[in-house]
N, C-alpha and C positions, 0 to 999 in steps of 0.2 A: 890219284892220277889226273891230270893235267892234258886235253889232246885239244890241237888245233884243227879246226875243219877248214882245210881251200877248195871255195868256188866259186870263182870270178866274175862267172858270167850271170849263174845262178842264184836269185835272192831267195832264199827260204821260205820267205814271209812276202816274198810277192805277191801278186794275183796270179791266179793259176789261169792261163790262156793268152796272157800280156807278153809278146815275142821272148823265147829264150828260159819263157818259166812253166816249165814242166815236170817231168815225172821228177827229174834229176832235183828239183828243188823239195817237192817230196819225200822222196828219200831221205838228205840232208836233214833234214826237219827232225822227220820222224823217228829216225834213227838216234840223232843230236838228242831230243824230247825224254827217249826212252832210258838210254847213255845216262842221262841227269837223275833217271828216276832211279838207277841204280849207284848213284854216287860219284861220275865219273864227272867232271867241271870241264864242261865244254866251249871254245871260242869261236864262232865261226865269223870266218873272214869272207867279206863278198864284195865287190863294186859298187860301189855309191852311185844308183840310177837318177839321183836328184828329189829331191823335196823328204828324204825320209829322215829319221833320226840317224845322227851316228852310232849310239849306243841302244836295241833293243834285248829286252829278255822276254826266253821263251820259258822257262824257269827258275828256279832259283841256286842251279847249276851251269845254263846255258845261255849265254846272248850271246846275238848278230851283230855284228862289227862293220861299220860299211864305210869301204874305204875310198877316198876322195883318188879321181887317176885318168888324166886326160879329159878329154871335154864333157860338159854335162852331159847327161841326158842317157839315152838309149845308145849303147852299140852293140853292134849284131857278133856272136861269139866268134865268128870267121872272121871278125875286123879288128879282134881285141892285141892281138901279140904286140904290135909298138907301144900297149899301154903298161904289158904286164914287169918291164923292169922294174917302174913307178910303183905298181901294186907292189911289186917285192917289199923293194928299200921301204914302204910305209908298212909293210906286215913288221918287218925286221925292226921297226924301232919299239914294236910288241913284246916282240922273244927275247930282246937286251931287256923288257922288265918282269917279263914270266917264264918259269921254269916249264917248258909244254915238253911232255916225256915222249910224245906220237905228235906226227904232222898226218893227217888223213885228208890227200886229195884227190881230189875229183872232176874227169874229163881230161881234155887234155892239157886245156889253160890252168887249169889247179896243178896238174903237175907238172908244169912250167916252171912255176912259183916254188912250188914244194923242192923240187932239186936243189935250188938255190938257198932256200930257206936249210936245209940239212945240210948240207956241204957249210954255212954261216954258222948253224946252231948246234949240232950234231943229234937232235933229236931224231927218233926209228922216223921212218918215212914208211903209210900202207894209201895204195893207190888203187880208187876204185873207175873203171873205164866208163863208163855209162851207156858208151856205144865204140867199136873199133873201126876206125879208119878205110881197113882194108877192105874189110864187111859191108860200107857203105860203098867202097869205091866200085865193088863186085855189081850190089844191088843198082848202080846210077848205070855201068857199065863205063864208065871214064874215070882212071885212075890219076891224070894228072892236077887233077885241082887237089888231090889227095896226098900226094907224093912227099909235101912237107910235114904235113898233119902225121903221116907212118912214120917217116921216121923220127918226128918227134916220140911218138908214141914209145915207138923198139926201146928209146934210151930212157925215159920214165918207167919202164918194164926192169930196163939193167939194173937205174940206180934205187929202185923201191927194197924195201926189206921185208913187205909181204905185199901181194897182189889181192884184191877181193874179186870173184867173179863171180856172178849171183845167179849161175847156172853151168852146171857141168860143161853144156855146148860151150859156151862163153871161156870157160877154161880149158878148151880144148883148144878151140880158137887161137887165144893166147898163144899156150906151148908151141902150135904147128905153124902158124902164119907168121908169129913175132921169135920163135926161135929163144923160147922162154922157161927153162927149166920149172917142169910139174911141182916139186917140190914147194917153190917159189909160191904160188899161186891156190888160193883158199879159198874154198864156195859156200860163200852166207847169201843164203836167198834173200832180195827184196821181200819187205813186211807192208803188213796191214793193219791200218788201225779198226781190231775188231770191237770196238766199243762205239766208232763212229761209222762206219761202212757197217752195215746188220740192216735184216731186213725191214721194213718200216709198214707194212700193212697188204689191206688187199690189192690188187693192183687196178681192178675197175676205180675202186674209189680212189685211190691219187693219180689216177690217170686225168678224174672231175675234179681233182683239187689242183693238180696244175695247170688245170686251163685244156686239155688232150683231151682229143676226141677216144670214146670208147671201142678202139680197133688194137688189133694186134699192134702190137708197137717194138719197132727194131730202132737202136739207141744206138751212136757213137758220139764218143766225146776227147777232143783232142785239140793242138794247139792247129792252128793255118797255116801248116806248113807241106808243101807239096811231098815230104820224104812219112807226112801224115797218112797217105793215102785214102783221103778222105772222095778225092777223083774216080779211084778202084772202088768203094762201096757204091755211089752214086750212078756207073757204070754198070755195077750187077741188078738194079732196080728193076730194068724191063725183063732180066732172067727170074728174079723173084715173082714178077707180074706174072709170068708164063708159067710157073712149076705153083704159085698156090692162088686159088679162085677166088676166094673174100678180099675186101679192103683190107689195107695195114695203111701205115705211117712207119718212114722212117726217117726221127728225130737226129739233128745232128747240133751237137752243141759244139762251137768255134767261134776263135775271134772276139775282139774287143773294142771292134771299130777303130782302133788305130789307122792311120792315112798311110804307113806302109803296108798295111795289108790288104787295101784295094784292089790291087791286081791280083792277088791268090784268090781272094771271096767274088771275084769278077768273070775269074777261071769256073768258078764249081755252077756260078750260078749261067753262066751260057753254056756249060754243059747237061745242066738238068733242062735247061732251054729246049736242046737241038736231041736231047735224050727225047723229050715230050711227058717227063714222067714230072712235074710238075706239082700232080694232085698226089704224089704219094708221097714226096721228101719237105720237110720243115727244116730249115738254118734259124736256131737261135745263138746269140750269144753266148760267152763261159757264163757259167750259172755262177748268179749273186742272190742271197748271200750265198756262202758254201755249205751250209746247213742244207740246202735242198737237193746239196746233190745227190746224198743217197737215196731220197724219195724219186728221182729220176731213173736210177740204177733198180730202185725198187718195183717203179712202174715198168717198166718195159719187161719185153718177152723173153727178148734176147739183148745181146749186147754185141757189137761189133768191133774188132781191130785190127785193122785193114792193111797196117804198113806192109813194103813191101817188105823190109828189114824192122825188127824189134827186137834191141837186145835183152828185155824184159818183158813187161807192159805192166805197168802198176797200175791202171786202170782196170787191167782184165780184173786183176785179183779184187779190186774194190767191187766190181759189179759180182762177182764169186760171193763175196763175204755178205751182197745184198739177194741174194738167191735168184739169181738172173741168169739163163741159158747163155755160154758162150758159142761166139765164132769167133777166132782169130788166125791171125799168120804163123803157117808151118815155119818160118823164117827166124829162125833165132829162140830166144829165151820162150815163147810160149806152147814151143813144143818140148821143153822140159815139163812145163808145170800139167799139161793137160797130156790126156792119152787119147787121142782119137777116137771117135766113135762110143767110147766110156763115161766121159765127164765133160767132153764137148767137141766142137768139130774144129778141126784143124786143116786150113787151105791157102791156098796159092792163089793171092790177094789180086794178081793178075790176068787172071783168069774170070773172068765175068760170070759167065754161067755155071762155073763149080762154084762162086762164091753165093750167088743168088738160089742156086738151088738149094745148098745146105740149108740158108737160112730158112729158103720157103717149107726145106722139111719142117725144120723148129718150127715155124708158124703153123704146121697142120696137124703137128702130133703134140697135142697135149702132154701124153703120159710120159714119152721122150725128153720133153724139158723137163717133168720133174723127176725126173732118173740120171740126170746130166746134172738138175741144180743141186740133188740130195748129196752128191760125189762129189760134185766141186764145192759145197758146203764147210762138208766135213775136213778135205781135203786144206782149204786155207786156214781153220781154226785149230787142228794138229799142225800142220807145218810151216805158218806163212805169219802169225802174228807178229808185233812188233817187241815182242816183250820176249820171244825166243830166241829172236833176230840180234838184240842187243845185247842178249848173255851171250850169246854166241862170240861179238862181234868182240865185246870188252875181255875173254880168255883169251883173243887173238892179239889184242895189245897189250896183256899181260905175259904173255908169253914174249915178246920182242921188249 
């Protein structure tokens, strides 16, 4: 079996925190990685962000294809559609020399490409959303910057031959916002790589081995992006201060010093300013190399993710597979994976003092985190690896 991965905007093999390369490029990856280890010869197609190879492999059934399309360098996924005809016509002179049985794309620019590429090739077309439209439009509260992105969206729903949605809500979504027959649409949870995300030791001592003072430590790690809600954690700080009495630290890892992102990292840091909580929050970079990032996930007490909308969070589940107390947003996919009050807390990221108190519970009750980490433990290495994930995935393109 022969399948094509489209993601346009998303490099795989990016850097993880560099604009645009996120969870969605994770996924791809890991999925595409596992796909290979099961037999499946995978292509994946992505935009040529400048200086990288054309041709990479990530195994010896998978490489990254990056294709040349409008001007060099960086464009922002909301600037991409005048480029995506280009991307087509240069995928297309791909599929006039390989037989690809599955088009598998992703977002809404992948399935831009992907319509066209099926209607040319006739290959099954399965389409995975990564986030919807309508969802975002709800959580901004302004629908019209939205209004083209939905209805793009409805008709990548019409013309796909299976949907992925990688949580029930998520599918639910689908069927009732987009007018999507159930049938249509199939839930393969997001995976984790349990071999790489696992816990990595005590946490006083990697707290001294990376450099971290020995205090409670509340973790977030996400790209610089305001829909990040990295504004909403920093905001619940002086509620944390009030509900638990000892010092903490809370580490936030964003950003890659790029010059478009001045003004995001300009926003958080005058508002830890006029917040005055200064001495409790740390801004570092995306972690280099990525080898340390689950010593990060490993040290901290808890972990946070804060958006106000998450159609998944594949970070929750890495900091899960590192035995790390969660908080995240009741808002989307991670109130599939977590039960309330069970395996970790689930809140309404806009809300200051419910988010800060939660946390300050995790920071006072010892026994708490580890009755939340022993369940969300076990919880991702039954249900959440990546190697269940892609048997899953490859019956669903056996089956079309």
């Amino acid at each position: 079996m022969r399948v094509a991965m489209i993601t346009p905007h998303g490099d795989p093999l990016g850097k993880l925190g560099e604009p645009d390369t996120g969870g969605q490029c994770v996924y791809v990856k890991e999925l595409s990685k596992h796909l290979g280890k099961l037999g499946v010869k995978v292509d994946i197609f992505t935009r040529q962000r400048g200086g990288r190879k054309e041709v990479e492999h990530i195994n010896e059934n998978v490489r990254v294809i990056r294709i040349e399309c409008g001007p060099e360098g960086f464009i922002p996924k909301e600037k991409l559609m005048p480029y995506l005809p280009e991307f087509t016509d240069r995928v297309s002179e791909y599929f006039e020399r390989e037989a690809y049985d599955v088009i598998h794309t992703h977002y809404w620019d992948g399935g831009f490409v992907g319509m066209e590429l099926k209607k040319r090739h006739g290959a099954k077309m399965v389409h995975t959303s990564h986030s919807l439209g309508i969802l975002k439009a709800k959580a901004l509260g302004d629908f019209e910057p939205y209004k083209e992105r939905i209805e793009l969206e409805k008709k990548i729903y019409e013309t796909s031959d299976a949907i992925v949605a990688t949580t029930e809500i998520e599918k639910n979504d689908i069927a009732t916002l987009y007018e999507i027959p159930r049938e249509k649409i199939h839930v393969i949870p997001i995976g984790v790589d349990t071999t790489f995300y696992r816990p990595m030791g005590e946490k006083g001592e990697l707290k001294r081995e990376l450099g971290l003072p020995d205090v409670p430590l509340v973790f977030a790690l996400a790209r610089l992006d305001p829909r990040k809600g990295l504004d909403l954690l920093i905001k619940s700080v002086p509620y944390i201060r009030e509900y638990y009495s000892g010092d903490f630290l809370v580490l936030i890892s964003t950003g890659t010093g790029a010059k478009e992102e001045e003004k995001e990292m300009n926003k958080l840091l005058s508002l830890i300013e006029s917040l005055r909580v200064k001495e409790h929050i740390k801004i570092i970079p995306a972690i280099e190399p990525r080898e340390l990032v689950p010593k990060y996930y490993s040290a901290a007490d808890v972990f946070v993710l804060s958006s106000p909308y998450e159609p998944f969070g594949i970070v929750m589940l890495e900091a899960m597979a590192c035995k790390t107390a969660i908080v995240a947003t009741k808002f989307g996919g991670p109130a599939e994976v977590l039960q309330d009050g069970y395996d970790g807390f689930l809140i309404d990221p806009r809300d200051s003092r419910e988010m800060g108190k939660k946390i300050a519970f995790l920071l006072e009750d010892k026994e708490l985190r580890r009755v939340f980490v022993d369940r969300a433990y076990k919880k991702v290495m039954e249900k959440y690896s990546w190697k269940v994930v892609a048997k899953e995935m490859r019956s669903l393109y056996q089956k079309l």
